[in-house]
N, C-alpha and C positions, 0 to 999 in steps of 0.2 A: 853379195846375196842378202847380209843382213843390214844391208846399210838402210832401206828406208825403217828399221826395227830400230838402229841406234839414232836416228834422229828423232822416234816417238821417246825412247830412254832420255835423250839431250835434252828435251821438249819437259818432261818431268824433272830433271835435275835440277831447273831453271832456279825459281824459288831458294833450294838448296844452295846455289850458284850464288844467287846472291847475297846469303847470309856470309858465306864464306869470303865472299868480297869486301864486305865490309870489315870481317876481322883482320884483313889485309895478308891474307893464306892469297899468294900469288900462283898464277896455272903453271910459273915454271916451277914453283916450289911442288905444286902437284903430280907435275910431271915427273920429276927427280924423286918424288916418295913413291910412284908406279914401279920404279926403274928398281927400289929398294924391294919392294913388294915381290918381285920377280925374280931378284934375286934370293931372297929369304926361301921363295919354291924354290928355285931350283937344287939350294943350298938343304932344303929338305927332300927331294928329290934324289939326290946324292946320299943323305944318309938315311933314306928309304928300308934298307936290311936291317941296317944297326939299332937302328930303334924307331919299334912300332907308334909312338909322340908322332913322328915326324908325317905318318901317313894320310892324314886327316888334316897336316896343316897344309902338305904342299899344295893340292886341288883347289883348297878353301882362299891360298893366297894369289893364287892363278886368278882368282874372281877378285880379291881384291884390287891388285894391278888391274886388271880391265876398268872396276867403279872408278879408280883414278883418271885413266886414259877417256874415257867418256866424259868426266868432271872437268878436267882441264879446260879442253875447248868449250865447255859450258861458260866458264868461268871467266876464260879471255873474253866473249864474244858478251856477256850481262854487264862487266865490268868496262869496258871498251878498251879491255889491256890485249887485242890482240897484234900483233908484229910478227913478221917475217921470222926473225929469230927464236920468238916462243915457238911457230911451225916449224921450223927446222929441230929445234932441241926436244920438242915433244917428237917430230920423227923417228930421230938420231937415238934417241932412249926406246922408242919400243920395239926397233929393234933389236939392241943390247939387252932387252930384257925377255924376248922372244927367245933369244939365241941361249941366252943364260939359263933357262928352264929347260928347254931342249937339253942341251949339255948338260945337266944334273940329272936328267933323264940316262944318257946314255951312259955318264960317268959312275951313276949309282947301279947299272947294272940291268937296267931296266928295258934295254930294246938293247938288239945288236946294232953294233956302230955304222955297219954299211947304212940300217934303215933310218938310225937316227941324222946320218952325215945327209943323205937324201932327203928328209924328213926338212934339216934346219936349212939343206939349200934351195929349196923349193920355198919355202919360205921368205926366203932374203928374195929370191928372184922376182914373186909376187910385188914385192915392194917397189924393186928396183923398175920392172918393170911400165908400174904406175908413172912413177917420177923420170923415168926417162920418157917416156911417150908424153907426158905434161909438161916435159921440155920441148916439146915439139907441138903445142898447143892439143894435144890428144885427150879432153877428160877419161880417165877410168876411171873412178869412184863409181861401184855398183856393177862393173864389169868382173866375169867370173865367177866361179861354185865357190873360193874359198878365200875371201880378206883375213885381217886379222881377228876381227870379233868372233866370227867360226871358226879359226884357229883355238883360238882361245876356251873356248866353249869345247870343244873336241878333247881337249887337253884336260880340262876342267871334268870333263864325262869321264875321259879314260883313267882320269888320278883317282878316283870314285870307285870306279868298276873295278879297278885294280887293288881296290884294298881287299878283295873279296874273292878276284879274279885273277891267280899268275897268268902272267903276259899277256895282258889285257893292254898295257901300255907299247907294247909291240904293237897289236892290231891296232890301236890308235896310231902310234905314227905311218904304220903300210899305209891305213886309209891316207893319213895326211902328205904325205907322198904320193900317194895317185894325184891328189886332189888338187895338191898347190902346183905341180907340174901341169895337169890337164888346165888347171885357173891362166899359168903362165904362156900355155898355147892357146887357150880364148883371146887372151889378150895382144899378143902378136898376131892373131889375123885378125882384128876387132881393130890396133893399128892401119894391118896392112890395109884393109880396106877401105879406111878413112885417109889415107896419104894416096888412095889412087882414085879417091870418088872427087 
């Protein structure tokens, strides 16, 4: 949904992209400090109750990880560092760092676990789903209400809303639960119909 928005972001990073090239800041190194990024929320995520420090940083690091995740591929593609294996290790980390934030959500107490376990697997499936249908020559990039930039963003709104708002991070993941499950059923008939046309 937001993919033609993160290619005008990508389009702006350029410039940036390349300064960062030259200092020899590589996209998997970028990618690998996303993954920390994500982890650092989630990690304040978690200690959400115990101290109020932590509430303002985990939302705010939820946007960092994305600037990364966006930077990356800027970076491979200005510098002509990109390879199969940087697409795969930038996959493979944002979903680890998806998952990671999610689960400091639900581990700090912040959604109950049904909605959060629903929540991170609708998520993965989003993903999985892509990459298995693009094994089958299927492009989805741009298919469905909810990739990860709106994830991300959703999460980033509800870490917000919730410093202000008890269980605001609850109605943030119900939504993202409807959403990355209804994404996962656009996308299986968005398949289906392309393997029967």
């Amino acid at each position: 949904m937001l993919t033609k928005i993160k290619k005008f972001v990508e389009n702006l990073l350029t410039a940036q992209a390349l300064k960062i090239g030259k200092i020899g800041l590589s996209p998997n190194i970028i990618s690998i400090l996303g993954l920390i990024l994500a982890t650092a929320s989630g990690v304040s995520f978690y200690f959400w109750n115990f101290n109020p420090q932590f509430r303002w940083a985990a939302p705010l690091l939820i946007l960092a990880s994305g600037f990364c995740d966006a930077l990356d591929g800027v970076v491979a593609r200005v510098t002509g560092d990109e390879s199969a294996f940087g697409a795969f290790l930038d996959s493979l980390l944002d979903r680890y760092g998806e998952a990671i934030i999610i689960t400091g959500i639900i581990m700090g107490g912040l959604s109950p676990l049904i909605i959060g376990i629903l929540g991170l697997t609708g998520s993965l499936l989003v993903s999985y789903t892509r990459s298995k249908a693009e094994g089958y020559g299927v492009k989805m990039e741009g298919v469905g209400l909810l990739e990860r930039p709106e994830r991300l963003i959703i999460l980033f709104i509800g870490g917000i809303i919730n410093i202000f708002v008890t269980d605001a991070l609850t109605w943030t993941l119900t939504l993202i639960v409807i959403l990355t499950h209804l994404t996962v059923a656009q996308r299986a008939l968005f398949f289906f119909r392309k393997m029967k046309s």
